[in-house]
C-alpha positions in Angstrom: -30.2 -15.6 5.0 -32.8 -15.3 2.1 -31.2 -14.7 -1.4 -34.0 -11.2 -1.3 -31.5 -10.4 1.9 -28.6 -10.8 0.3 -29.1 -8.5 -2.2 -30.7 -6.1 0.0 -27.6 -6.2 2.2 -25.7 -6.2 -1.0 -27.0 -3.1 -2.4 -26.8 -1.4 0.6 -22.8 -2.5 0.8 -22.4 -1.3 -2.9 -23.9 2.2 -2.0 -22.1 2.9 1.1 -18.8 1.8 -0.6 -19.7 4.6 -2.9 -20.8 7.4 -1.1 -17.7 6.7 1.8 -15.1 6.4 -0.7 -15.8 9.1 -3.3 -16.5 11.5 -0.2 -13.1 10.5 0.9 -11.4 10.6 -2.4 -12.5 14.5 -2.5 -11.8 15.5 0.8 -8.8 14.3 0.5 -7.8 15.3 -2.9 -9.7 19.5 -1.4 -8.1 19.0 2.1 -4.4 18.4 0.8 -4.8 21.0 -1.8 -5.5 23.4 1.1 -3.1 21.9 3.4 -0.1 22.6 0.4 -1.7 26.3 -0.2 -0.8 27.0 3.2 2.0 26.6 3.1 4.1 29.3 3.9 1.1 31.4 5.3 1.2 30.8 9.3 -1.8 32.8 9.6 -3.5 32.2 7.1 -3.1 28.6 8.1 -4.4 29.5 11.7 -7.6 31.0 10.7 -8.7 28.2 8.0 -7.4 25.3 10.1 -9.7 27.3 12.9 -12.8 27.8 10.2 -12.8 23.7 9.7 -12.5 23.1 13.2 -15.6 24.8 13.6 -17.2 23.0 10.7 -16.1 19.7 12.2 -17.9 20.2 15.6 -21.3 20.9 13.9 -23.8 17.9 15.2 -23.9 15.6 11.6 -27.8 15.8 12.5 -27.8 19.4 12.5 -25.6 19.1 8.9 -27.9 17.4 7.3 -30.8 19.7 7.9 -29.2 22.6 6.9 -27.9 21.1 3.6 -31.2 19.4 2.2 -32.3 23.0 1.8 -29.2 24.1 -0.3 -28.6 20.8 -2.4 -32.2 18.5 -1.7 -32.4 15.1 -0.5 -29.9 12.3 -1.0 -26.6 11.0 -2.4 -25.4 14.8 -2.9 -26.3 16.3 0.2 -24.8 12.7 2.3 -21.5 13.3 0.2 -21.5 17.0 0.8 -21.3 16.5 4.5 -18.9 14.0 4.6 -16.4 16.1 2.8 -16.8 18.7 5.1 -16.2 16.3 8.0 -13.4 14.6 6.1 -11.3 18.0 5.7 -9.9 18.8 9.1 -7.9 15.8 9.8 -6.2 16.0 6.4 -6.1 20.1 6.2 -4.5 19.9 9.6 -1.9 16.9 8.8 -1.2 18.1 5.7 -0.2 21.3 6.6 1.7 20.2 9.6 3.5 17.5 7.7 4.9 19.8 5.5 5.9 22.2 7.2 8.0 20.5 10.0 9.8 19.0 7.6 13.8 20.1 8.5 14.4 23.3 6.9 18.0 21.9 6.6 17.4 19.3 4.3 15.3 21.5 1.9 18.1 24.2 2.2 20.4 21.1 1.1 18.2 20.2 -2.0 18.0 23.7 -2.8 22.1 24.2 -2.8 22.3 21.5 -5.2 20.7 23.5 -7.5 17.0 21.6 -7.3 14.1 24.1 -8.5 11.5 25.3 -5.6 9.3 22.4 -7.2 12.2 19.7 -7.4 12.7 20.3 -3.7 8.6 20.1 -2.6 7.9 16.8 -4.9 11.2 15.0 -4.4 12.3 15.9 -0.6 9.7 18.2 1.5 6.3 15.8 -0.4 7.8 12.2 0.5 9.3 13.3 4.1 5.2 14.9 4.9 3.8 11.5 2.8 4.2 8.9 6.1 1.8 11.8 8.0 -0.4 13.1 5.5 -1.2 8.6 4.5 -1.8 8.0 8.4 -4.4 11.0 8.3 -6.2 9.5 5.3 -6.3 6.1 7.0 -8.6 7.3 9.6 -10.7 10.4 8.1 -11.3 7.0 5.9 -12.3 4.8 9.2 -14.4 7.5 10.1 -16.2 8.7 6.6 -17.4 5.1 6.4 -18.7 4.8 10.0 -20.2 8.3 9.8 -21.9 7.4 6.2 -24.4 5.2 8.1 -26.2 8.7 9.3 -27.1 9.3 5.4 -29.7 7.6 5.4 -31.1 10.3 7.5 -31.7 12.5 4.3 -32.8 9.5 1.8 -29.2 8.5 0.6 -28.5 4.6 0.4 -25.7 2.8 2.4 -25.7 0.3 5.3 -27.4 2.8 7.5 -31.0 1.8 5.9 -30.8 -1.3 7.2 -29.4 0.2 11.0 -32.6 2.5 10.6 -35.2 0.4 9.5 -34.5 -2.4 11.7 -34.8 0.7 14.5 -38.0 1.7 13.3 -39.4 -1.9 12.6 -38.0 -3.5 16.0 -35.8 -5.7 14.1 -33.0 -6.3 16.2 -31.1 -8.9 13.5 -31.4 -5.8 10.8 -29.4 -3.7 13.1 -26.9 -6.1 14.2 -26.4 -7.1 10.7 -26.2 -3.8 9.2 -23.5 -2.8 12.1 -21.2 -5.7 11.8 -21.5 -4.8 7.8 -19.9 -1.3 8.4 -17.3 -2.4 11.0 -16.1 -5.4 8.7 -15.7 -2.9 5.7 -14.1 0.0 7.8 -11.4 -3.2 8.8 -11.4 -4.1 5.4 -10.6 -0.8 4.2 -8.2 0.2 6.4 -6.1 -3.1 5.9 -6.6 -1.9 2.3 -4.8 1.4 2.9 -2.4 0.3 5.3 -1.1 -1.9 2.6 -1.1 1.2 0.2 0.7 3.3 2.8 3.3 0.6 3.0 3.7 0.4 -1.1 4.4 4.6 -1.2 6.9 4.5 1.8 8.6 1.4 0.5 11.4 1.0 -2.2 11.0 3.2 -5.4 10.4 0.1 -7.0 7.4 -0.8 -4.8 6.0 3.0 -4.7 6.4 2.5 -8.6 4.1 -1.1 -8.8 1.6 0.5 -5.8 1.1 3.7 -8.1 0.3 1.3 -11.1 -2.0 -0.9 -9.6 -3.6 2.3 -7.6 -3.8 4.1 -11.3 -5.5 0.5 -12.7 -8.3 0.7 -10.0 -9.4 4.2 -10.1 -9.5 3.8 -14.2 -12.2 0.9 -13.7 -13.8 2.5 -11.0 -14.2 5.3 -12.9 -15.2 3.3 -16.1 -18.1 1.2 -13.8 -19.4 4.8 -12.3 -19.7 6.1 -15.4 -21.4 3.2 -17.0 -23.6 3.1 -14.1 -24.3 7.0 -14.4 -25.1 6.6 -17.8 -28.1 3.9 -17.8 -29.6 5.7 -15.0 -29.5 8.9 -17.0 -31.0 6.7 -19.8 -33.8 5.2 -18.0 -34.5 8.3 -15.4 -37.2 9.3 -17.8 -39.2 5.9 -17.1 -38.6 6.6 -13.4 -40.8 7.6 -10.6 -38.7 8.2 -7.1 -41.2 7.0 -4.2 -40.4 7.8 -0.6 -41.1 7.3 3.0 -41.5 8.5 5.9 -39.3 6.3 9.0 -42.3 4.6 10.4 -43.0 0.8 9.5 -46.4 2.1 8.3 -45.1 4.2 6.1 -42.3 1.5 4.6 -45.1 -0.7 4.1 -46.7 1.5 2.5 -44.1 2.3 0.1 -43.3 -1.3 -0.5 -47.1 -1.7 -1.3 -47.5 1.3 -4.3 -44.0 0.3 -5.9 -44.3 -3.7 -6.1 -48.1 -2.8 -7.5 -46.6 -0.4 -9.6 -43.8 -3.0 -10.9 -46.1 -5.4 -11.4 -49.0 -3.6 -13.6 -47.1 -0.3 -15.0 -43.9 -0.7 -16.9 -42.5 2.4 -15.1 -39.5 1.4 -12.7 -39.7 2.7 -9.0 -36.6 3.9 -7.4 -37.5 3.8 -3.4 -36.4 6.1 -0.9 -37.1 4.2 2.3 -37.0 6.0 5.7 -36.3 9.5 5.2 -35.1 11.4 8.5 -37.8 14.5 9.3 -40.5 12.3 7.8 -43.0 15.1 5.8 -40.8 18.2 6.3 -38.0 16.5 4.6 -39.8 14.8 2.5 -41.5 18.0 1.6 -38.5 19.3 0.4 -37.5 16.3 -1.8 -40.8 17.4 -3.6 -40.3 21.1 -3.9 -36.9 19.9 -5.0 -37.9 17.2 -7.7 -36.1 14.6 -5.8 -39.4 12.5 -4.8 -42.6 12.1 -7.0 -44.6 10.2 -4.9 -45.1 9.4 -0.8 -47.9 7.7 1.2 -49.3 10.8 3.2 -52.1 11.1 6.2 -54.7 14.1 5.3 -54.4 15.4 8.6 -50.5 15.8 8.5 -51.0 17.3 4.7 -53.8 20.1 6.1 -52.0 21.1 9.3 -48.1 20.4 8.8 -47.5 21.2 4.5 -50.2 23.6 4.7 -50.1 25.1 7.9 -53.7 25.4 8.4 -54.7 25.7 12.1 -58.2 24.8 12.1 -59.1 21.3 12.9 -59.1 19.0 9.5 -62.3 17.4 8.8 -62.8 14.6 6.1 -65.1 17.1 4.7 -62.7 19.5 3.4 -60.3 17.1 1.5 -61.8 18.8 -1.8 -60.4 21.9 -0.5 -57.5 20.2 1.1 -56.4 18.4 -2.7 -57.0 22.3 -4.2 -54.7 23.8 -2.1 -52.5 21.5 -1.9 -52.1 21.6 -5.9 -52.5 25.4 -5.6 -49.4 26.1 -3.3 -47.4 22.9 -3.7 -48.2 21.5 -7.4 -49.2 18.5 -5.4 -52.4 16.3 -4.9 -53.3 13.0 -3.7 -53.9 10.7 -6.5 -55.3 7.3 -4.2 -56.6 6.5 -0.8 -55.5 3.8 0.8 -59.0 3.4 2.8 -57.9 3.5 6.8 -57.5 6.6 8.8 -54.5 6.4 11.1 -54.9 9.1 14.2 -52.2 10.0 16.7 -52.9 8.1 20.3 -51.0 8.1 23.4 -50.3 5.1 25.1 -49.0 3.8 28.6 -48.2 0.8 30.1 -50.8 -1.5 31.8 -49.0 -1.0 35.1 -49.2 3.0 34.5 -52.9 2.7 33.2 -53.9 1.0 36.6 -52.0 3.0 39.5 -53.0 5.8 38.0 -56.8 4.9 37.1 -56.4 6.0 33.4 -58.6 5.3 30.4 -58.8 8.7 28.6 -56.8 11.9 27.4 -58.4 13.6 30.0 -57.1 10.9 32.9 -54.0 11.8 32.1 -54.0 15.3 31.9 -55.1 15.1 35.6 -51.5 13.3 37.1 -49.3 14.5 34.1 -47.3 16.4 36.0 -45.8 13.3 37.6 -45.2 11.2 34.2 -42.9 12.0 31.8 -43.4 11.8 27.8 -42.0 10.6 25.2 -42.3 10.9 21.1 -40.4 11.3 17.9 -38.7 14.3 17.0 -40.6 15.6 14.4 -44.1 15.4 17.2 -42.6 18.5 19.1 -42.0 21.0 16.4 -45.5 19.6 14.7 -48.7 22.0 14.2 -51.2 19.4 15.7 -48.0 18.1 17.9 -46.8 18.5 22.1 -47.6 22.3 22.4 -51.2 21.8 20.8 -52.0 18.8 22.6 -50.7 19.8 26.1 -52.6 23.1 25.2 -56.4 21.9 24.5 -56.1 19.0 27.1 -54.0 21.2 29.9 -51.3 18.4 30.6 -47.7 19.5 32.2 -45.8 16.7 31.9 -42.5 16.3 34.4 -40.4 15.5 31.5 -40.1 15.3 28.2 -38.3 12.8 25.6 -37.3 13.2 22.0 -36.8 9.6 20.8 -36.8 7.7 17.4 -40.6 5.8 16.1 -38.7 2.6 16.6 -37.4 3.0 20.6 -40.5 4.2 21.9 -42.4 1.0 23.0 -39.6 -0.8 24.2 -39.0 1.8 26.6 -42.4 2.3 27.4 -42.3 -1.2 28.6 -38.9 -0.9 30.2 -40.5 2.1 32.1 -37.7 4.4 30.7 -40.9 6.6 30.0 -44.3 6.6 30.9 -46.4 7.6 28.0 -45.9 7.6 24.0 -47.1 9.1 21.1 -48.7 6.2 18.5 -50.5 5.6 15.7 -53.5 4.0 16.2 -52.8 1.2 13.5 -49.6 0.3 15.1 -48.9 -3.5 15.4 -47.2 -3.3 18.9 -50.4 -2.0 20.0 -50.8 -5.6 20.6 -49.5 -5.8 23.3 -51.3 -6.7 26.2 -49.2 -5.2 28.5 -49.9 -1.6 26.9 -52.7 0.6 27.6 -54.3 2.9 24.5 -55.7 5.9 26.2 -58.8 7.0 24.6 -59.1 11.0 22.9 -62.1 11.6 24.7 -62.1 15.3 23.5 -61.6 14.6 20.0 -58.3 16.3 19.6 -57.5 14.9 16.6 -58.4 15.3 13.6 -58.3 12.3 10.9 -55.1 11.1 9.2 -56.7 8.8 6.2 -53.6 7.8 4.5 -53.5 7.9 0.8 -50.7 8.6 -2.0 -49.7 12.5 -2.6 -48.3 12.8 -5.8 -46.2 16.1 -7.8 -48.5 17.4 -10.4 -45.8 16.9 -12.6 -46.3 13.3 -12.3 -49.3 13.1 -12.8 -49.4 15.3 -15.8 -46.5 13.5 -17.8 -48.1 10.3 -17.2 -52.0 10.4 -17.0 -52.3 6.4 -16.7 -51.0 6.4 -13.6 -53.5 7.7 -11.8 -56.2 5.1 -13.8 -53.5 2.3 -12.4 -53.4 3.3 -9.0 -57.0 3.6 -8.7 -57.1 -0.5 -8.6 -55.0 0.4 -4.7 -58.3 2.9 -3.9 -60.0 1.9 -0.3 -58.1 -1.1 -0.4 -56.9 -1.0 3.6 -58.9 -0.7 6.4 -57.5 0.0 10.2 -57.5 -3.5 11.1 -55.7 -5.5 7.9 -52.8 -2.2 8.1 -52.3 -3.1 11.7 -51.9 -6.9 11.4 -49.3 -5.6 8.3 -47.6 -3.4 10.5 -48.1 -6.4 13.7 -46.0 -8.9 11.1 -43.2 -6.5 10.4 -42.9 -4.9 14.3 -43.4 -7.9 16.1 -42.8 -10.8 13.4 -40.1 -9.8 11.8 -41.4 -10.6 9.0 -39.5 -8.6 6.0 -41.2 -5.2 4.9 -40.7 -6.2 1.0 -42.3 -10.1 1.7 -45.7 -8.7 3.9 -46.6 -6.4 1.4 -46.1 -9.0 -1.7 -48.2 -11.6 0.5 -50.7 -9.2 0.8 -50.9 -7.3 -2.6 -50.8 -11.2 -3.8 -53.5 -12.1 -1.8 -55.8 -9.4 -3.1 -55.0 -10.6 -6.6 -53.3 -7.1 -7.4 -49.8 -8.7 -9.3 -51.4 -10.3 -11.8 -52.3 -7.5 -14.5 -51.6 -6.1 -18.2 -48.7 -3.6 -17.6 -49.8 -0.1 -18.0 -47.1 1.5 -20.2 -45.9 5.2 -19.3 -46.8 7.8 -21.9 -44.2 9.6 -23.9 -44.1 13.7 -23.1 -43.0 16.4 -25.7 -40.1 17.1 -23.5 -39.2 13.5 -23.2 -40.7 12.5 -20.1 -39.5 13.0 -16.6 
């Protein structure tokens, strides 16, 4: 392992230790608050116990979504739906703990002459602890292995690398990324059990566990806000690039912000792999969580601006002015290659079945089945278009991630595929690119689509990036895409060998203008 993956894998460790154990620490810290509130309330106790039941049988998936349009894209919203996850097994043990606790021995306490509180913190509180620690143990086990998902709405954690190495065929990234989150859940828990031990032991040994507990949280607390602090300090230097979860895209991505690093002096925070693709990255920009993501013109005219005409390359004047009309957006480069949806089928498929074109297919659809990513059925220009205009009626349909879809084309786990037509698995000998006859769609030049926010604090960068300007064309983006899918060549390293290659790292920095409000 390269010293570039080591700190990838590192960063991605620090992060999900973050987000896992400060969504833990406040569900815990709200769940046995609510649990002790209870108390005394039977129910009370069975409606809210009931409520977070509910709560925790909500698909994480489905979580997400609803959040990013409450609290945006990232850390927050991840953290936010862990807690809400987190709750029910300490509500439920909490309350439970404490109240099967032997009235006897709190009627004791209570005859000695021990206050209400004297009896909770010294008898009823230590007699529930042995419950309420076991609970914590595993909504902790869990809170990490669930944290992977957060990627799903930009947040960091292990999960990028379980992601990416879905969408970029890289079966080493997943593996690697897995064993990561199961050898820190282990780690964790041993951690925990050996606290639960230390506050059931001796008083002595409660005493020393509670110090050295006390000592950790105060530098933990001390590093997070020294960390908060210099991002705060620097945000205003800081554009926030994201991407969609195709290895197109992450190229892409890795592409603008090493050029950017290299000949601007702004630093690039990367979002890699958002979950939704454009409608959640969408809302990232509506938001002010994202400044910048490579986009397709065709997916900006039909999907963020809803326009139901066909898109020609003629209208991307009117296309830029409404998208800075309606979204204070506007694409500030082109990347040079246009990148159309195509369906695909195996070689075997393409031959019993005598198929060559859209319209080939259309004629025995109704004994194939289809497969594409998620985001493909609930598109504009997506399933219920194209099956429309070409009259296909497939036997069954698939919702499947970018990153599955070739291997089980080739598995024959399904018989045709959305792609992209600069897709490096296209390759492939063994699979058949079926050609639009009709001219369904429309053109997807990709290119970078930018906040007008962005571009009005910092003028230069537009200048900068016009260096990046037609720079691709279809067959130099699908060898880039062919050396991450198939290769395994790392995302960051094929993008530096190419931006090297066309002399594009070796410039005067640009450096980022100063605003009357500061900057961003």
């Amino acid at each position: 392992m390269t010293n570039n993956s080591l700190s990838f894998y590192g960063r991605l460790l620090v992060d999900h230790v973050a987000i896992s154990l400060l969504s833990a620490a406040l569900a815990t810290i709200i769940g046995v608050a609510i649990g002790i509130a209870l108390l005394g309330h039977k129910r009370l106790a069975q409606v809210v116990i009931g409520i977070v039941n509910i709560l925790y049988t909500i698909p994480s998936i489905a979580l997400l979504g609803a959040l990013i349009s409450l609290s945006g894209i990232g850390n927050t919203t991840a953290i936010i739906a862990l807690i809400i996850y987190g709750l029910l097994p300490i509500v439920r043990s909490t309350y439970v703990g404490l109240s099967t606790v032997d009235p006897a021995l709190l009627e004791a306490g209570a005859g000695m002459g021990a206050t209400k509180q004297q009896v909770f913190f010294k008898i009823q509180l230590p007699l529930a602890l042995p419950t309420i620690l076991a609970a914590i143990r595993t909504m902790v086990t869990m809170t990490i292995a669930l944290a992977g998902i957060a990627s799903f709405v930009g947040a960091g954690g292990l999960g990028v690398a379980i992601y990416r190495g879905i969408t970029t065929n890289n079966k080493s990234m997943i593996l690697i990324g897995s064993l990561l989150v199961a050898l820190l859940a282990l780690a964790i828990d041993a951690l925990l059990g050996w606290v639960q031990h230390g506050l059931t032991g001796t008083r002595a040994k409660q005493r020393r566990t509670w110090q050295i507990l006390a000592a950790v949280l105060a530098i933990s607390g001390l590093v997070a806000g020294g960390a908060w602090a210099y991002s705060m300090h620097d945000n205003n230097r800081t554009i926030r690039l994201a991407t969609k979860p195709v290895t197109e895209g992450l190229v892409l991505g890795q592409i603008t912000a090493q050029y950017l690093r290299a000949n601007t002096d702004f630093k690039v925070e990367v979002t890699d792999g958002v979950g939704g693709g454009t409608a959640n990255i969408q809302q990232g920009m509506m938001h002010g969580d994202f400044d910048l993501y490579p986009e397709y013109t065709g997916t900006a005219w039909q999907v963020v601006l809803k326009n139901t005409e066909p898109y020609q390359e003629n209208k991307f004047k009117q296309l830029n002015d409404e998208l800075s009309a309606q979204k204070a957006q506007q694409f500030v480069t082109m990347f040079g290659f246009n990148d159309t949806y195509g369906l695909a089928v195996s070689k075997e498929t393409a031959n019993k079945f005598h198929l060559s074109t859209f319209s080939d297919l259309a004629k025995v659809s109704g004994q194939l089945s289809f497969g594409a990513e998620y985001d493909f059925f609930e598109r504009e220009d997506g399933y219920r278009a194209l099956t429309d205009f070409y009259q296909m009626h497939f036997a069954k349909r698939v919702d499947m991630d970018n990153g599955l879809k070739y291997q089980a084309l080739l598995d024959h786990k399904i018989d045709v595929i959305t792609v992209f037509t600069t897709d490096g698995q296209l390759s492939n000998p063994d699979i058949q690119l079926l050609a639009d006859d009709r001219h369904f769609y429309p053109s997807y030049r990709a290119g970078l689509l930018a906040t007008n926010q962005l571009l009005a604090d910092f003028p230069s960068l537009a200048v900068s990036l016009s260096r990046l300007q037609n720079s691709l064309d279809e067959a130099t983006m699908a060898h880039l895409n062919y050396q991450v899918e198939v290769e395994h060549q790392p995302v960051a390293k094929v993008a530096r060998d190419w931006l090297s290659e066309r002399g594009l790292l070796t410039s005067t920095p640009v450096t980022p203008e100063t605003t009357n409000e500061g900057g961003k």
